[in-house]
C-alpha positions as CSV (number, residue, x, y, z in Angstrom):
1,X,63.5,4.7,72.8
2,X,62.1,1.2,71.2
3,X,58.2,3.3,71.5
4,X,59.6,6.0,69.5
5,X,60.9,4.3,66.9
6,X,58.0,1.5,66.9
7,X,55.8,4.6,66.3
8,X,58.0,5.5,64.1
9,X,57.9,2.4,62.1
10,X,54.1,2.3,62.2
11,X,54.0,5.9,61.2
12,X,56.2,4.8,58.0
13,X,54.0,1.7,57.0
14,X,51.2,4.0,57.5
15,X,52.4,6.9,54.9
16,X,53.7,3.9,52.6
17,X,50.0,2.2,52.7
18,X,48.4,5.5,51.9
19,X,50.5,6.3,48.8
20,X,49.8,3.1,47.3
21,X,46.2,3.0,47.9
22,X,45.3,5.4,45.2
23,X,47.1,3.9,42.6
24,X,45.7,0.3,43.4
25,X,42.5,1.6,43.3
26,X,43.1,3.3,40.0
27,X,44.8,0.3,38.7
28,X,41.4,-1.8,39.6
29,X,39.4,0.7,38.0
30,X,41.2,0.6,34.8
31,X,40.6,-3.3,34.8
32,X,38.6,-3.4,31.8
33,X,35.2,-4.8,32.3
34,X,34.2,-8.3,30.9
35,X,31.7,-8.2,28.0
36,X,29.0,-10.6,26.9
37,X,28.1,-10.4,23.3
38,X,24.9,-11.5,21.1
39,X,24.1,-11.3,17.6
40,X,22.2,-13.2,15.2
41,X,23.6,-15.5,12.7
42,X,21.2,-17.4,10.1
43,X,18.3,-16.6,11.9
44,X,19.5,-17.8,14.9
45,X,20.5,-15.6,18.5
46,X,24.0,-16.6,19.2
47,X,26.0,-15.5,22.5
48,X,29.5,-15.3,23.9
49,X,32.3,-13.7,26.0
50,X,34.2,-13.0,22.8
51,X,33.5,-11.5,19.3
52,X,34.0,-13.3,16.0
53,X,35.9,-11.7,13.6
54,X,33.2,-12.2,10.5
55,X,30.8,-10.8,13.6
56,X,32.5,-7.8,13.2
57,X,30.4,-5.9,10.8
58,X,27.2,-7.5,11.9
59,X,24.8,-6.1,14.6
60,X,25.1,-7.0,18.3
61,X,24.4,-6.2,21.5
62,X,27.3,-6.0,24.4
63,X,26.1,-6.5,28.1
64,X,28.2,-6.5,31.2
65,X,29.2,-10.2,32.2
66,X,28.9,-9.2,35.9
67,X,25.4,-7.8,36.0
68,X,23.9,-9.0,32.2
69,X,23.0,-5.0,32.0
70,X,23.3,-3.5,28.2
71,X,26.2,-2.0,27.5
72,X,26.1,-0.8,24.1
73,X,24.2,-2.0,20.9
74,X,26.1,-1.8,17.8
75,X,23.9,-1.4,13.9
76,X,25.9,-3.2,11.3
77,X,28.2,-1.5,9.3
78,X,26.8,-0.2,5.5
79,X,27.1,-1.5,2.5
80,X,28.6,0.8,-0.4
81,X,25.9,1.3,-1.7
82,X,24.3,2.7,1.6
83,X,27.2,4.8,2.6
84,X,27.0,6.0,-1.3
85,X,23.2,7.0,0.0
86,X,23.7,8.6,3.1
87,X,26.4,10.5,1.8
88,X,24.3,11.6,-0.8
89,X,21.7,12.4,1.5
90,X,23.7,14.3,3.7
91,X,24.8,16.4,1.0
92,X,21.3,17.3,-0.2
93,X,20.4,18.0,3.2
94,X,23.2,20.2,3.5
95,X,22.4,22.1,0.2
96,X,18.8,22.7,1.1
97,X,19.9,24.0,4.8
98,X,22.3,26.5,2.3
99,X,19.6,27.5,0.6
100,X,16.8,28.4,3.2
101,X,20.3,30.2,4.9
102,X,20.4,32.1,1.8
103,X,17.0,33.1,1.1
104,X,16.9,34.2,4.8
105,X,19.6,36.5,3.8
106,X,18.0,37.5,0.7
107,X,14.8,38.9,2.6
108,X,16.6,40.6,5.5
109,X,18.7,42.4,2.0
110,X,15.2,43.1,0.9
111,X,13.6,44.5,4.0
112,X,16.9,46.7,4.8
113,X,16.9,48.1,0.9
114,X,13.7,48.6,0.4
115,X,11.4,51.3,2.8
116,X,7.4,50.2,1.5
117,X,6.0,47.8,-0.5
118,X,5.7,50.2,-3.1
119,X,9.7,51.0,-3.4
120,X,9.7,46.6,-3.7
121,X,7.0,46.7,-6.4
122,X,8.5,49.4,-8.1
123,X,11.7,47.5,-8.2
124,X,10.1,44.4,-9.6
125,X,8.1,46.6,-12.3
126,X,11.5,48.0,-13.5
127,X,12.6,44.1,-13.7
128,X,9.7,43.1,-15.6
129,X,10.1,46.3,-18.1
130,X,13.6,45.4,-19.0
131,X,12.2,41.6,-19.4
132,X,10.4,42.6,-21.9
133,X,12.4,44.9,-23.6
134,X,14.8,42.2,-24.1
135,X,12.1,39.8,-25.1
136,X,10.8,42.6,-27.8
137,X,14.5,42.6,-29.0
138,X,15.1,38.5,-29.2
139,X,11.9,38.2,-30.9
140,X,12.9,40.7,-33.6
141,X,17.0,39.3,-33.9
142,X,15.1,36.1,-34.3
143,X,12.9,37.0,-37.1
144,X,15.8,38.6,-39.1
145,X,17.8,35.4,-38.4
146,X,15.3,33.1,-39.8
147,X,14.6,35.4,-42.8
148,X,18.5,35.6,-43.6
149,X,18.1,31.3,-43.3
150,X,15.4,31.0,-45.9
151,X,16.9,33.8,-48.0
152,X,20.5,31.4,-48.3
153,X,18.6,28.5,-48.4
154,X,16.6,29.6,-51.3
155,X,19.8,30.5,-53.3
156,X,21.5,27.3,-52.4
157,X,17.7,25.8,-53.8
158,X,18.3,27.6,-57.1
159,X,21.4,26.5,-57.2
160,X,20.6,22.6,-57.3
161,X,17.3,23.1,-59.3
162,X,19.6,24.7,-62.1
163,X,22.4,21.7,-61.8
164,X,24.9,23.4,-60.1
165,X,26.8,22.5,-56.5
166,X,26.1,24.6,-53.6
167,X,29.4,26.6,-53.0
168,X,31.0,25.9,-49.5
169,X,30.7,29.0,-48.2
170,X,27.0,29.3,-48.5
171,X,27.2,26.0,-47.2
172,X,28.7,27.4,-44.1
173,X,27.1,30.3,-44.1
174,X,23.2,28.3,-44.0
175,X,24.8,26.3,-41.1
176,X,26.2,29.0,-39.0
177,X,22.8,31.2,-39.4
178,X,21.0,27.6,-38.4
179,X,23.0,27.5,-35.3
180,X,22.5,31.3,-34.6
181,X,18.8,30.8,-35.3
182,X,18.6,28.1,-32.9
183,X,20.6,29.8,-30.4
184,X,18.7,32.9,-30.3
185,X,15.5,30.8,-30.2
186,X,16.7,29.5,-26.8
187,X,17.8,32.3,-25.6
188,X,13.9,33.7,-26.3
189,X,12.6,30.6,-24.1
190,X,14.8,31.1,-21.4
191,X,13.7,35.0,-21.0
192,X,9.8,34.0,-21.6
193,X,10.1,31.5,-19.0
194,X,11.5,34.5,-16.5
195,X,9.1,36.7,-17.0
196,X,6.5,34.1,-16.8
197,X,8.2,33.8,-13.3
198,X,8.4,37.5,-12.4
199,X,4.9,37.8,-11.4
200,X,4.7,35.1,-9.0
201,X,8.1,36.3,-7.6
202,X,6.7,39.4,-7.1
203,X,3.5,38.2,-4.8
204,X,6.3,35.6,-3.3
205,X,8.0,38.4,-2.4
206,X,5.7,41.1,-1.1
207,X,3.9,38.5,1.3
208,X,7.8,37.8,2.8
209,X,7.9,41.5,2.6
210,X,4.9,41.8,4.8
211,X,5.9,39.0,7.3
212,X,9.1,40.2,8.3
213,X,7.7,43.8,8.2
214,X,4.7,42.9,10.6
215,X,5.3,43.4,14.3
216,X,5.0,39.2,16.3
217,X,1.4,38.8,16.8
218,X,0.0,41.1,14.4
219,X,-1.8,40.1,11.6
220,X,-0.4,40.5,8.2
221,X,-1.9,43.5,6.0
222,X,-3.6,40.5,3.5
223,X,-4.6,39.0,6.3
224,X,-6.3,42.1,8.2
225,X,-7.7,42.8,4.8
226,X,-9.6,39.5,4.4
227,X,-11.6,39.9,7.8
């Protein structure tokens, strides 16, 4: 009977030991471990087992106290200014990925809407006519605007030569076709400058045409041609 239960016992202290060896082994490993730290303060290495406070911000390197290996190695934090930067340069990275992600788009639209390279030029053609149909039309609005200009300005010059005031509403009126004059005028510039654009558009355009047309490892049609 006292072997039963002395078996027993052991059998308890045995079960008890094994339940808490696990969780003193996890407690051990959650013993945090101990951290050297260096870093470099008026030119000089400094070293210790704990972290300054005005360190903080600074760069450093953290090794293990037991073995001296390196643990981590921290920059130093930005300035304003430099987070102002990076910021900035994230965003115009991200802006530029946008666009090549839209003009990837814009070519696969092209190669599914148009069949040949003569259904694209054709397309650009009809672009270009109505450019120039609008330029033909800007020009003319902005001759008639500047002749009506001259035409009130040379009342309102009669006006003074003779020793009379210039009304206020020819006033008005030689400043409001000023400021028509000068907005058509810009709105000529901006449509010569797209049509100066158009025809390099168009070869931009066809040789994307011809890439994304022509099978991997084929030459491209210009490029066939030039051999």
């Amino acid at each position: 009977m006292k072997t039963q239960l002395t078996l027993g016992g052991a059998a308890l202290s045995l079960a008890i030991m094994l339940a808490a060896t696990p969780q003193a082994l996890a407690q051990k490993g959650a013993t945090p471990q101990k951290k050297l730290y260096c870093w470099t303060d008026n030119g000089k290495k400094v070293c210790g087992d704990a972290l300054p406070p005005e360190q903080a911000a600074r760069a450093r390197k953290e090794f293990s106290a037991r073995s001296g290996r390196t643990l981590n190695e921290v920059d130093r934090a930005l300035t304003a200014e430099e987070r102002a930067a990076a910021a900035a340069a994230a965003s115009q990275a991200q802006l530029a990925a946008d666009a090549r992600a839209a003009r990837v788009r814009r070519d696969l639209a092209m190669v599914e809407s148009y069949a040949t390279e003569a259904d694209l030029q054709r397309a650009f053609n009809e672009r270009i006519v109505l450019v120039e149909e609008s330029i033909k039309t800007s020009t003319l609005g902005q001759a008639n605007l500047r002749h009506g200009l001259v035409a009130l300005l040379g009342q309102a010059a009669n006006l003074e030569l003779g020793g009379k005031p210039v009304p206020k509403p020819l006033h008005d009126n030689i400043l409001k076709q000023h400021a028509d004059l000068n907005r058509q005028s810009q709105v000529l510039r901006d449509q010569r400058a797209d049509r100066a654009m158009l025809d390099g558009d168009l070869a931009s355009a066809l040789q994307r045409y011809r890439d994304l047309k022509t099978p991997p490892g084929e030459a491209t049609p210009d490029a066939a041609s030039s051999d």
